[in-house]
C-alpha positions as CSV (number, residue, x, y, z in Angstrom):
1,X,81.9,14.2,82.8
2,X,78.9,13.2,80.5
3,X,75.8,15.7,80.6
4,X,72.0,15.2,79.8
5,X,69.6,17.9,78.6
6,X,66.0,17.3,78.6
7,X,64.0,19.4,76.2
8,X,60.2,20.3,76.6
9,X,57.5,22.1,74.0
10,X,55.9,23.4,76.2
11,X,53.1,24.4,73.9
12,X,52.3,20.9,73.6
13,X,50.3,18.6,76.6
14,X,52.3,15.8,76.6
15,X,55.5,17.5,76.6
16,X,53.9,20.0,79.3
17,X,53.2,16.7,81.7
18,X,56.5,15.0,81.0
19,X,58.1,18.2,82.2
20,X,56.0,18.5,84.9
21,X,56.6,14.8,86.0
22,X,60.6,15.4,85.5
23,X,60.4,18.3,88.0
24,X,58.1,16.3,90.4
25,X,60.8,13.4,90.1
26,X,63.1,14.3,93.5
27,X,59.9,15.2,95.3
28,X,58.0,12.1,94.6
29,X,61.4,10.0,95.1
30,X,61.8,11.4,98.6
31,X,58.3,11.1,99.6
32,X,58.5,7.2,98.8
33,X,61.4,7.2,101.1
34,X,59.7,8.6,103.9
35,X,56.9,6.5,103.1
36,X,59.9,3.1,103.2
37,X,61.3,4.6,106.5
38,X,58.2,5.0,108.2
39,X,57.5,0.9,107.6
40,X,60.7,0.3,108.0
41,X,60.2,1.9,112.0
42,X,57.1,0.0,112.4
43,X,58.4,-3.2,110.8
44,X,61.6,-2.9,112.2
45,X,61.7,-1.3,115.6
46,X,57.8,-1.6,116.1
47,X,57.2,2.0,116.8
48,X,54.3,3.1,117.7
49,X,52.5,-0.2,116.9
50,X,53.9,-2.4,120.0
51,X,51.9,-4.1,122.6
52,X,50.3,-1.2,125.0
53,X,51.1,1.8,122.6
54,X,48.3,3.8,121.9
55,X,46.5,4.4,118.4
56,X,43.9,6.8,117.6
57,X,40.9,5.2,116.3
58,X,37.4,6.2,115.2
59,X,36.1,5.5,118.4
60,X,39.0,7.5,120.1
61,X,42.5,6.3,121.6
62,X,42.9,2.9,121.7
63,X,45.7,0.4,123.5
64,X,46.8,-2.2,121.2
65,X,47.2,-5.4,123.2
66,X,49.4,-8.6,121.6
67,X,47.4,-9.5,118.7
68,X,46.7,-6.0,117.5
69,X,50.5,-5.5,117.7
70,X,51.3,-8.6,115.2
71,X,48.4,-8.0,113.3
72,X,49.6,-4.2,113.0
73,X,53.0,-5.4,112.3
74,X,52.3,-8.1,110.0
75,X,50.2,-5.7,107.5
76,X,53.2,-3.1,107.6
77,X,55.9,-6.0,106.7
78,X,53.3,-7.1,103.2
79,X,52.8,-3.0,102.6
80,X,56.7,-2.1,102.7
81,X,56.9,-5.6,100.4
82,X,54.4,-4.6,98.2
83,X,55.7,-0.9,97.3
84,X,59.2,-2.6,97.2
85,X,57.3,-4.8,94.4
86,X,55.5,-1.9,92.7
87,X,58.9,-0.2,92.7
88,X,60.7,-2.5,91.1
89,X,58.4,-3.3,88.8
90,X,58.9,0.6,87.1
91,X,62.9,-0.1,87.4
92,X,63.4,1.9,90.6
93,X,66.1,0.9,92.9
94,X,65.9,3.2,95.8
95,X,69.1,2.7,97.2
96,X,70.6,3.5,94.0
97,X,69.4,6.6,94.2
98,X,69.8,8.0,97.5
């Protein structure tokens, strides 16, 4: 089984924030996949965005009727498409990591 070592100065800054960006790595990787699950849930199963559900706005709770829904739903499908862009962009598969 192959092994990989990463080295850091950490006396020197751009060593410092590449180590800190390594460690950060599985936190930042699992946050974008709650981030894809959530849009997945409203994209997907509508949750929480479907016709009659309830949304807190600046004006207080608000019912979204049949537009809102699509609208809602719409913007959450060109989001999720657009990180899934982004990601693959910087090379990152995120089923290959999970």
């Amino acid at each position: 089984m192959g092994k990989a070592i990463l080295e850091f100065d950490l006396d020197d800054f751009s060593d410092k924030k590449a180590h800190l960006r390594a460690i950060a790595a599985t936190d930042v990787f699992l946050a974008l996949h709650d981030i894809d699950n959530m849009l997945k849930e409203y994209t997907k199963y509508s949750k929480g965005i479907d016709i009659g559900d309830i949304i807190n706005v600046k004006d207080g709770p608000h019912r979204l009727n049949d537009f809102e829904s699509k609208l809602l739903h719409r913007v959450c499908e060109i989001i999720r498409g657009n990180v899934a862009d982004i990601l693959d962009v910087h090379g990152v598969n995120m089923g290959y990591l999970e």
